[in-house]
N, C-alpha and C positions, 0 to 999 in steps of 0.2 A: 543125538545128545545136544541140547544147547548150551548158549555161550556161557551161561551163570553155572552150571550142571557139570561143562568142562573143566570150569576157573576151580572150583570145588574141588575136584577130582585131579589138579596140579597142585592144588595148595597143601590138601593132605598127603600126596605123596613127597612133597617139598622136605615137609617137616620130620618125614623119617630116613631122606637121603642126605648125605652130605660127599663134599671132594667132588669126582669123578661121578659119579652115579645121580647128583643135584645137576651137575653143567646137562649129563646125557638127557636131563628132566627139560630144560630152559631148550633144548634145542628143539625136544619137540616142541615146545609151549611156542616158541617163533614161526613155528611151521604148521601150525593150527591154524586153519583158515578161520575160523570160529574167535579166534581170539584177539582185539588185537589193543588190548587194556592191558599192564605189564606191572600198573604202580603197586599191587597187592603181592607180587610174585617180590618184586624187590624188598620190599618190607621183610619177607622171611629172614630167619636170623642166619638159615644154611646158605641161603642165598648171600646173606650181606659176607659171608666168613670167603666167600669166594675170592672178593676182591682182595687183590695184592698178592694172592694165592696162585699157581700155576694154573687154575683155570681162571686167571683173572678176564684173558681175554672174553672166557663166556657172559662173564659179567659184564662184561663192560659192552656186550652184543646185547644183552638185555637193556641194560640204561640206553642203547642204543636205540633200540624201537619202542621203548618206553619214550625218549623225549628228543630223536635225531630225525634226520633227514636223511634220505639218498644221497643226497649234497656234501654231507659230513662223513658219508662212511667213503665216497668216495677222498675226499680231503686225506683221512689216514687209513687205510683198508687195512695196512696193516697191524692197527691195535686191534684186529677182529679175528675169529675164526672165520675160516674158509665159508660163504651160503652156499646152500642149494637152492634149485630154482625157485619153490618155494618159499622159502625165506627173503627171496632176493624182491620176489613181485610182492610179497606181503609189505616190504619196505619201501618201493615205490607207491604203492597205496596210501602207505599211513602217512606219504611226502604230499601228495595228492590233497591230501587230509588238512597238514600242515596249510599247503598255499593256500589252499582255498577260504581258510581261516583268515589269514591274513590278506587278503585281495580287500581293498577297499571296493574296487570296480563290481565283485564279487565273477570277474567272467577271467577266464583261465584259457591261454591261446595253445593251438595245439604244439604249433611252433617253439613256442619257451618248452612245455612238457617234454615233448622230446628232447631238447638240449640240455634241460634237469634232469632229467632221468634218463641217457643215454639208449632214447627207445628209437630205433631207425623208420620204422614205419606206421603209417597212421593208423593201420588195421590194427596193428597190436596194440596200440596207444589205446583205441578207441575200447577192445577187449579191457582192458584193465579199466578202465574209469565206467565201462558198466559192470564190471567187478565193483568196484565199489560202493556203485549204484545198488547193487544186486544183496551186497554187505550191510545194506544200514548206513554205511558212512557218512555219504553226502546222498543228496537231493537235486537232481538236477538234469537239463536239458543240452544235448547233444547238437550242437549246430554243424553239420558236416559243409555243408556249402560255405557259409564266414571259418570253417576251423577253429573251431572255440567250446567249452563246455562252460556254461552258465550257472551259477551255483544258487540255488534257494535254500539250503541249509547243510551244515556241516559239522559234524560230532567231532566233541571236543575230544582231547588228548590229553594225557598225564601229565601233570604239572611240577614241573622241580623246585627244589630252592631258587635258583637264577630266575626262572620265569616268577616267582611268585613275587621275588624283589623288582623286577622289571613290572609288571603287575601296581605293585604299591606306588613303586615312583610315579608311574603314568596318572594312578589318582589321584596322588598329591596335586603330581601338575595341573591336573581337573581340579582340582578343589580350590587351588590357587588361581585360575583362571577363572573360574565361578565366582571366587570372592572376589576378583578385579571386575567384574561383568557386574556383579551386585554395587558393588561400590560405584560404577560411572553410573547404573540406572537411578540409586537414589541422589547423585550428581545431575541429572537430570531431571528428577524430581525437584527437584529443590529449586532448578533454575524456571521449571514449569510453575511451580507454585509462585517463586517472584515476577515473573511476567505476567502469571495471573494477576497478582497483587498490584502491580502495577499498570495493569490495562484496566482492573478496577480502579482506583484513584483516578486515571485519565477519564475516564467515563464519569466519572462523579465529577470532577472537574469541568468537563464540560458540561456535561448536563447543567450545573451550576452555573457558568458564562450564558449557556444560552438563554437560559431561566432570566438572566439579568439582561441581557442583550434585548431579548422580551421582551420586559419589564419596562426599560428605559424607552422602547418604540412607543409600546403601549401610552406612556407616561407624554412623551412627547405630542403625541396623536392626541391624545385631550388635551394637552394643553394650545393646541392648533386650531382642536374645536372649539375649545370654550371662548379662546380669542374671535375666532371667528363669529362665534355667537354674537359675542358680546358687542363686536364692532357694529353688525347689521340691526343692534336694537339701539343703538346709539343715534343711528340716521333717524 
């Protein structure tokens, strides 16, 4: 079955379980290798009644792999139900997912991974991140000898409120940065167009002294000939 063909086949079952019987739904849906998109599951209305509900914690294990980290469940483990192994490497994945999003450098050391996701050895390390490989999620090459996975592309993640606000501000601050960058280039323009203007006028200026500088030899020069003419017809 595939992942759209799954997502389907939670969603209507979603909508006629509610309590106890919707959480026992969300924990398979975490432990579907197949899945690991959550923002359509949370939308349901059975799903939203969970939260503050005694299966709140299942909800809040959902928001969890909809938009956390490994990082964060460890921070409060306890707002969570108990994972299974399954659920537990699906969440290192989707953290996997996260970094590699964020990595300016786009290269991911094996050394941090393990310390982020409390993975002891490289062989397992390296298993999960061609899991992910193997998943669609990221794109990318394995460097065993530097210890590093290299990312060429990496699928995106559910987006919450908080990130969409973090999202907005960042393009303000873009947009505001682009008007300050517009603003000094036609600051620059401006000062290029008066330099121009004024290396014109020096150029016409001189051209002009020279022109008479010239003029005045030129003028001198016959008047030196014609003296001189004039004296040697005089003898």
């Amino acid at each position: 079955m595939s992942s759209n063909q799954e997502v389907e086949r939670f969603l209507l079952l979603l909508k006629s379980q509610k309590g106890k019987a919707c959480a026992a739904l969300i924990e398979q849906i975490l432990g579907t290798q197949s899945i690991f998109s959550f923002g359509e599951f949370l939308n349901q209305k059975n799903v939203q009644a969970l939260k503050g509900s005694s299966e709140d914690k299942t909800f809040q294990a959902l928001e969890l792999f909809a938009y956390g980290t490994y990082a964060d469940y460890k921070k409060e483990a306890n707002k969570y139900p108990k994972f299974n192994t399954k659920q537990i490497s699906k969440l290192k994945q989707l953290s996997i997912v996260t970094l590699a999003g964020q990595s300016t450098t786009k290269i991911l050391y094996y050394k941090t991974l393990q310390q982020q996701l409390d993975i002891k050895t490289v062989r397992e390390l390296e298993d999960l991140m061609i899991d992910c490989i193997y998943s669609g999620l990221i794109i990318g090459r394995l460097d065993q000898r530097q210890g590093l996975l290299e990312i060429r592309y990496c699928r995106g993640r559910d987006i919450n409120e908080k990130a969409i606000g973090l999202m907005k501000n960042r393009l303000l601050s873009w947009l505001k940065s682009t008007d300050e960058i517009i603003k000094q280039l036609e600051m620059q323009q401006k000062n290029a167009d008066h330099l121009t203007k004024q290396r014109e006028q020096q150029y016409i200026q001189a051209t002009i002294k020279i022109e008479n500088v010239t003029k005045d030899i030129l003028e001198k020069a016959q008047v030196e000939q014609a003296a001189k003419g004039g004296g040697g017809g005089h003898d």
